[in-house]
FINU-777237 format. One line per 10 residues: number of its first residue (from 1); their letters; for each residue x, y, z of C-alpha. Coordinates in steps of 0.1 Angstrom, whole numbers, always signed. Layout:
N
NUM) A) X/Y/Z; ...
END
This chain:
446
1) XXXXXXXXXX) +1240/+811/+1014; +1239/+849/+1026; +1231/+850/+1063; +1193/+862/+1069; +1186/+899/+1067; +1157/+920/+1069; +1175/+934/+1034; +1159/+914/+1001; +1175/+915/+973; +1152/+910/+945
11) XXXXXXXXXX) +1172/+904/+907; +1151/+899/+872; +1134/+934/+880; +1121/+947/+844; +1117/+980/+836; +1078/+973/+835; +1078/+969/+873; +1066/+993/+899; +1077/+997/+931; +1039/+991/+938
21) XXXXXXXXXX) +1040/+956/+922; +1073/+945/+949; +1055/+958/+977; +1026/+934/+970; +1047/+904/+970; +1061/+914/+1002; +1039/+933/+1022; +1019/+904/+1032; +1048/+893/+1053; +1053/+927/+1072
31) XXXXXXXXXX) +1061/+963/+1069; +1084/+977/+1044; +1110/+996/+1058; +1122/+1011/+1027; +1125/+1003/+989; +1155/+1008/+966; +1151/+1002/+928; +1181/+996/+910; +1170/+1005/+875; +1207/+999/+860
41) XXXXXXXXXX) +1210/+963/+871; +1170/+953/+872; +1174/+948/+908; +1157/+961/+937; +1167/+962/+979; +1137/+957/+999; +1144/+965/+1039; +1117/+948/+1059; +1111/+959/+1097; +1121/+934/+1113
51) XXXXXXXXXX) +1149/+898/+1100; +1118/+878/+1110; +1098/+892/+1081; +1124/+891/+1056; +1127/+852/+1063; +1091/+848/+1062; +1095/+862/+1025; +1123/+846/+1017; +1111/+809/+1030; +1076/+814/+1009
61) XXXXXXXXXX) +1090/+820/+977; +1117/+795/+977; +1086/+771/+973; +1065/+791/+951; +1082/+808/+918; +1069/+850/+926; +1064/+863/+890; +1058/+905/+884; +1040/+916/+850; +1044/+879/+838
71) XXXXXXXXXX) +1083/+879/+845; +1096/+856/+869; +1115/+873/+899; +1139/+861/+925; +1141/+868/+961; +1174/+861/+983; +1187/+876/+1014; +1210/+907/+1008; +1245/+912/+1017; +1232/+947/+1034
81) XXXXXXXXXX) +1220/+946/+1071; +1206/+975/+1067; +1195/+1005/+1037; +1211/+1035/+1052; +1203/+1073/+1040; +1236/+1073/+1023; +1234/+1047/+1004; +1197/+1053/+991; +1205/+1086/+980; +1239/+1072/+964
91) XXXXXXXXXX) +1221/+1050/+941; +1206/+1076/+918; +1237/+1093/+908; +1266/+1087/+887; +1298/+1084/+910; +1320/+1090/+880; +1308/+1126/+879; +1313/+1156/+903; +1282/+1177/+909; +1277/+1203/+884
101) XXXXXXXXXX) +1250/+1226/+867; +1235/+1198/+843; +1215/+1165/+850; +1213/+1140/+835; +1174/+1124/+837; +1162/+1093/+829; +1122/+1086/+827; +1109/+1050/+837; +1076/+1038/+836; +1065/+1064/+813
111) XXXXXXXXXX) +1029/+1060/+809; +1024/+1100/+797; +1046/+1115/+771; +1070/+1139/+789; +1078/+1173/+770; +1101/+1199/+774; +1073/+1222/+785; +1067/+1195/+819; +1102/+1190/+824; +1107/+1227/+828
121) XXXXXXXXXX) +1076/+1225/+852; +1091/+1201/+875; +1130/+1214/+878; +1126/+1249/+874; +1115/+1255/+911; +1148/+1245/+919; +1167/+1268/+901; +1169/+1291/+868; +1168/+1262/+839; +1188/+1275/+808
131) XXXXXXXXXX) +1183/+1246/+788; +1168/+1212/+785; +1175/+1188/+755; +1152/+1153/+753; +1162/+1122/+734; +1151/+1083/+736; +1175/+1059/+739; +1178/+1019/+747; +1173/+1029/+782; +1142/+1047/+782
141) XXXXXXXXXX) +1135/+1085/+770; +1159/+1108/+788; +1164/+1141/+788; +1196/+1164/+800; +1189/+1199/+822; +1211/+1227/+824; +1205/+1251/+853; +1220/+1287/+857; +1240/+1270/+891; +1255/+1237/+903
151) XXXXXXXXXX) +1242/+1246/+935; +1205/+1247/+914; +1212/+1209/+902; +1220/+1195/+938; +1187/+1205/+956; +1168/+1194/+924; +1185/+1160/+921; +1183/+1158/+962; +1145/+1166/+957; +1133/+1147/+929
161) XXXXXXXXXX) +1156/+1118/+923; +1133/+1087/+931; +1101/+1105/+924; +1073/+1103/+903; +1061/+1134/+878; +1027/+1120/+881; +1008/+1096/+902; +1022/+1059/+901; +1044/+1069/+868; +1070/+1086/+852
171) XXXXXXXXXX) +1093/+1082/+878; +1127/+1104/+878; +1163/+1087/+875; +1183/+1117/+884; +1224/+1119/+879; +1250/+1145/+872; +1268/+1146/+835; +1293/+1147/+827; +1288/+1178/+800; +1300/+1213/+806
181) XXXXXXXXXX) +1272/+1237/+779; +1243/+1221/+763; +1246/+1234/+724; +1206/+1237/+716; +1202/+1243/+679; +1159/+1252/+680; +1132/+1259/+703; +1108/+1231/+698; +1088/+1202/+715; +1122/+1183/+723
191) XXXXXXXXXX) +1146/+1209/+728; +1146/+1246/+741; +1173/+1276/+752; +1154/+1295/+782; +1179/+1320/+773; +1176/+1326/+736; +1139/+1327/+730; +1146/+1334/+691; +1163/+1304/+682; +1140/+1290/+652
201) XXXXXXXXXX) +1118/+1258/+654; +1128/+1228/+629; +1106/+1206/+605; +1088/+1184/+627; +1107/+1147/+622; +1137/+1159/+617; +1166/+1149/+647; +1169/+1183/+662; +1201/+1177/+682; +1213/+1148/+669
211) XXXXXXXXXX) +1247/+1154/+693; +1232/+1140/+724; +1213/+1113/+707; +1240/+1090/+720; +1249/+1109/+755; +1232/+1083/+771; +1253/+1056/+763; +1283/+1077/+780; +1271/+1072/+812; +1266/+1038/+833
221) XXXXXXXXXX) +1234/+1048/+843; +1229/+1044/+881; +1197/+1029/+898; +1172/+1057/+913; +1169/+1063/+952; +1145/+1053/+980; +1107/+1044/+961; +1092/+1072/+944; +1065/+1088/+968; +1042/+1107/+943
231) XXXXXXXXXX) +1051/+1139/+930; +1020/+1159/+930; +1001/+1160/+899; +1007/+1188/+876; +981/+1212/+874; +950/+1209/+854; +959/+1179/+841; +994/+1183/+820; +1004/+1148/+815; +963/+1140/+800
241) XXXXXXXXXX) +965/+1167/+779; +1001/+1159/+767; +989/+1123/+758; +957/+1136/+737; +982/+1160/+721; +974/+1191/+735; +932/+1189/+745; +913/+1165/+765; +880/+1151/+748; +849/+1164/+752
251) XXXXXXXXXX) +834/+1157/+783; +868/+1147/+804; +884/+1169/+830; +912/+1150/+838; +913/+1154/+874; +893/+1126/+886; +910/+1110/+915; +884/+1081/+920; +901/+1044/+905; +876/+1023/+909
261) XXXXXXXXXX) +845/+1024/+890; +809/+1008/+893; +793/+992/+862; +756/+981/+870; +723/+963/+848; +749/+937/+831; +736/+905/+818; +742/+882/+852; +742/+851/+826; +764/+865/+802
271) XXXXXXXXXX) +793/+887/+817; +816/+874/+835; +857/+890/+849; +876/+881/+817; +843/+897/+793; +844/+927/+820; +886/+931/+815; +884/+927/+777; +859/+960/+773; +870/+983/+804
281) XXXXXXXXXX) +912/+978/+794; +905/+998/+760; +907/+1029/+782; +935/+1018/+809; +948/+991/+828; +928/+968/+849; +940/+962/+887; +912/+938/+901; +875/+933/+891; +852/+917/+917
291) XXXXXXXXXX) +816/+908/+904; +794/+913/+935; +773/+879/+945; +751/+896/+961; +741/+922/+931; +740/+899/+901; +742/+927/+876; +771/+944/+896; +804/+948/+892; +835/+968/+906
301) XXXXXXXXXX) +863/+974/+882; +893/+990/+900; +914/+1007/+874; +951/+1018/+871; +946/+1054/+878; +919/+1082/+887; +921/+1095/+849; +914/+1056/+833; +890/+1053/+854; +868/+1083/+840
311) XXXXXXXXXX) +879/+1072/+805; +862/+1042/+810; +829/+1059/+828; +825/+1087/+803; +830/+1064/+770; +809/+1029/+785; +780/+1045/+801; +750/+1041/+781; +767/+1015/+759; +744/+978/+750
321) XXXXXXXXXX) +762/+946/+762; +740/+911/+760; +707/+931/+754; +714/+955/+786; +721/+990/+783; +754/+995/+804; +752/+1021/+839; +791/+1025/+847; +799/+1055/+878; +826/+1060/+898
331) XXXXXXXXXX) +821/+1038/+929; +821/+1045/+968; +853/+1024/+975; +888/+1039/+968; +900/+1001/+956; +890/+966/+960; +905/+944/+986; +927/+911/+973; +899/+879/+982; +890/+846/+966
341) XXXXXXXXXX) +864/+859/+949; +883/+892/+930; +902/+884/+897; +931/+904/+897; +948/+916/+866; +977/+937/+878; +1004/+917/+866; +985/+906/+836; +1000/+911/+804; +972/+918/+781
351) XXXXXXXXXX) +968/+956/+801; +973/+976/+768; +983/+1005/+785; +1019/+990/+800; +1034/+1003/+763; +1024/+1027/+742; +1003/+1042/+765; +1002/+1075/+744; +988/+1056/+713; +960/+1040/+734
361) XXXXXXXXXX) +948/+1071/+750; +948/+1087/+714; +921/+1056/+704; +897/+1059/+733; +863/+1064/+724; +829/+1051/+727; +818/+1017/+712; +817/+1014/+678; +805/+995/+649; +838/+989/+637
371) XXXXXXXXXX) +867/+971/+653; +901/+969/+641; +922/+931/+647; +956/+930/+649; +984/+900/+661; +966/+878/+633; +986/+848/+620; +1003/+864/+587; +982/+837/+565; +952/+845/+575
381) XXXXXXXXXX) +920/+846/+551; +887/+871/+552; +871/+843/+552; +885/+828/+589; +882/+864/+602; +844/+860/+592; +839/+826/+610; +858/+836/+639; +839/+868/+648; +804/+860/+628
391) XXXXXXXXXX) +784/+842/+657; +783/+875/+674; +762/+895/+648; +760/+900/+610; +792/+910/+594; +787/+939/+565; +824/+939/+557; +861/+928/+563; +893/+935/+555; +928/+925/+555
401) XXXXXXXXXX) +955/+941/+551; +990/+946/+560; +1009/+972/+583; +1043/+975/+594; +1046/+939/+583; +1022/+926/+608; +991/+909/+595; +955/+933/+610; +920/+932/+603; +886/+955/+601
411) XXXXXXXXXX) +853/+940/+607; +821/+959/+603; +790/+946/+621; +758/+960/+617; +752/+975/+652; +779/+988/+683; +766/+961/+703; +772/+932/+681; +808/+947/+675; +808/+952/+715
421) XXXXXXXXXX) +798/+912/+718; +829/+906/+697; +853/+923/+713; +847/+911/+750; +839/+874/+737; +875/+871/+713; +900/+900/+726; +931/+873/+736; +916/+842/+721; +936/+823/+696
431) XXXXXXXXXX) +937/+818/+660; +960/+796/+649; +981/+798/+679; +984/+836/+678; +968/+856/+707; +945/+884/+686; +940/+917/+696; +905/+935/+692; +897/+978/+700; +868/+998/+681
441) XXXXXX) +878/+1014/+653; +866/+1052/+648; +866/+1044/+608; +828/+1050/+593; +836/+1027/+566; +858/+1003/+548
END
């Protein structure tokens, strides 16, 4: 048994987990000193302020089993008395290479797709960037930078490594490579030569530098440094736009800092926190949801960022739910406080947004009369779709089909609020032992 420490080492750390999620397992037991992820090894260091603390942590969860995002984690003592500078900023970088002109980046927790055109934002105040080349990998979507100088790579990795591009995501895993000249064959969405603007663009699915697809695997990669601390958001909105593929929809700015949203005249005898999670996580992920006692029809649904949160206020409000017409506005309070009486969803694994988070900002929209069911059991009839989904309003059409060898369904009620019923009654319940999925559909017909 390691001797106490106020240094946790926590092992079984997925990729999925934030920095954020640690600290909520340990912050009830004091103050976080500082926070080391260690992406390479899914490990983490946690330095609490005092060995007391740490052996408050450490005692608690020897009797209760802390699980993250639905993975089980495990908490021991570390070796380390203590995180010192040196060894947080060691972490992110690859000791096998010296420092030189081109990094190396690794994305994590990428909830916006990352371009070439952001990338250049974020490392080019650093230095002249010649030439960035992006790639996806087993490890995550990585990219490699070339700057005009070394001397232009060390302040950006000492800058950025650790950080996030935008609030709560994204976060930078920063090393040196290994490489001497990035060879960039075209100028396009994945690749670009700051220095030789002419170079032509490529059909659009072809690899356009299929030489680095497998640079990544060349390098061990290291874990990043001390917790990311929120690298500002990029002007007017970049990574919103970049997930709706260029545009924001009508009505959205984008630059909504406000999480937690209001939703008011619900149906007290009808709606409850699971009903509530079901509808509001088609436009982001769902943190807590309190419905308020003392306001039957009231509710406060804190959501994963500023951005979900007018999503879900711009594409709810006005919508019918158990013979109430929906009021949903950004509420007063910046988040809702952990108590008996809040259901909180943050580790949940039905959030939708957790993967493919591009693809599920592409489907927002407002309720519709059509949903689309997918994670169905691969025998599955037209005829068990109907009884499954048919006490919630007439049914003008189904059907099944088949894509990407997984078993999905359309259903077309009559009205959007029989098809809004639906969804918020049978999102994650079971047919046949396998947990269904249920979104609008933006189809008009079948």
């Amino acid at each position: 048994m390691t001797e106490p420490s106020k240094v946790l080492h926590v092992r079984n750390v997925g990729q999925e987990i934030t920095e954020n999620d640690l600290l909520q397992l340990v912050q009830p037991f004091g103050v976080v000193a500082k926070l080391v992820m260690l992406r390479a090894k899914n490990q983490a260091l946690i330095q609490m302020q005092d060995v007391a603390s740490a052996v408050n942590v450490v005692q608690y969860y020897t009797n209760l089993q802390p699980s993250v995002r639905g993975r089980n984690v495990y908490i021991q003592f570390s070796s380390h008395q203590e995180l010192t500078t040196v060894d947080q900023n060691s972490q992110g970088r690859n000791q096998d290479a010296p420092p030189n002109r081109i990094l190396l980046v690794t994305i994590h927790h990428m909830l916006y797709p990352i371009t070439v055109e952001v990338l250049h934002q974020v490392f080019s105040p650093y230095g002249f960037v010649e030439k960035i080349v992006t790639f996806q990998k087993s490890a995550g979507f990585q990219a490699l930078i070339q700057y005009q100088s070394r001397q232009s790579a060390l302040s950006a990795i000492d800058a950025l490594q650790g950080r996030n591009i935008y609030d709560g995501c994204c976060q930078l895993d920063i090393q040196f490579s290994n490489l001497s000249e990035l060879q960039v064959n075209y100028n396009n969405e994945r690749s670009r030569d700051f220095t030789n603007p002419n170079l032509p663009s490529e059909q659009k699915g072809r690899s356009s530098q299929s030489g680095y697809g497998d640079v990544g695997s060349m390098y061990g990669l290291q874990p990043p440094g001390i917790g990311a601390v929120g690298f500002p958001q990029m002007g007017d909105a970049a990574a919103i736009t970049a997930a709706f593929g260029g545009s924001l929809p009508p009505g959205i700015s984008g630059t909504n800092d406000r999480c937690t949203v209001l939703a008011s005249n619900l149906n007290p005898d009808k709606i409850d926190e699971d009903k509530l999670f079901n509808l509001f996580s088609l436009y982001g992920n769902i943190v807590r949801i309190k419905l308020l006692r003392s306001k039957p029809d009231h509710a406060l649904i804190e959501m994963g960022d500023g951005f979900q949160a007018e999503l879900a206020v711009h594409f709810l409000k006005g919508a019918l739910l158990f013979g109430k017409r929906l009021e949903v506005n950004f509420s007063k309070y910046p988040t809702i406080t952990p108590a008996p009486d809040t259901h909180d969803y943050s580790n949940s694994n039905l959030n939708r947004f957790n993967r493919n988070a591009a693809k599920n900002y592409r489907y927002c929209c407002s309720p519709t009369k059509m949903i689309h069911v997918s994670t169905l059991p691969q025998d599955i009839t037209e005829e068990e779709i109907l009884s499954h989904l048919e006490e919630h309003g007439t049914i003008a059409n189904t059907k099944v089909f088949e894509a990407n060898g997984k078993r999905q369904a359309l259903a077309l009620f009559e009205t959007e609020e029989q098809a809004t019923e639906a969804l918020v009654c049978k999102h994650a319940s079971s047919i046949d032992g396998s947990i269904i999925r249920i979104s609008f559909s933006q189809l008009q017909s079948i």
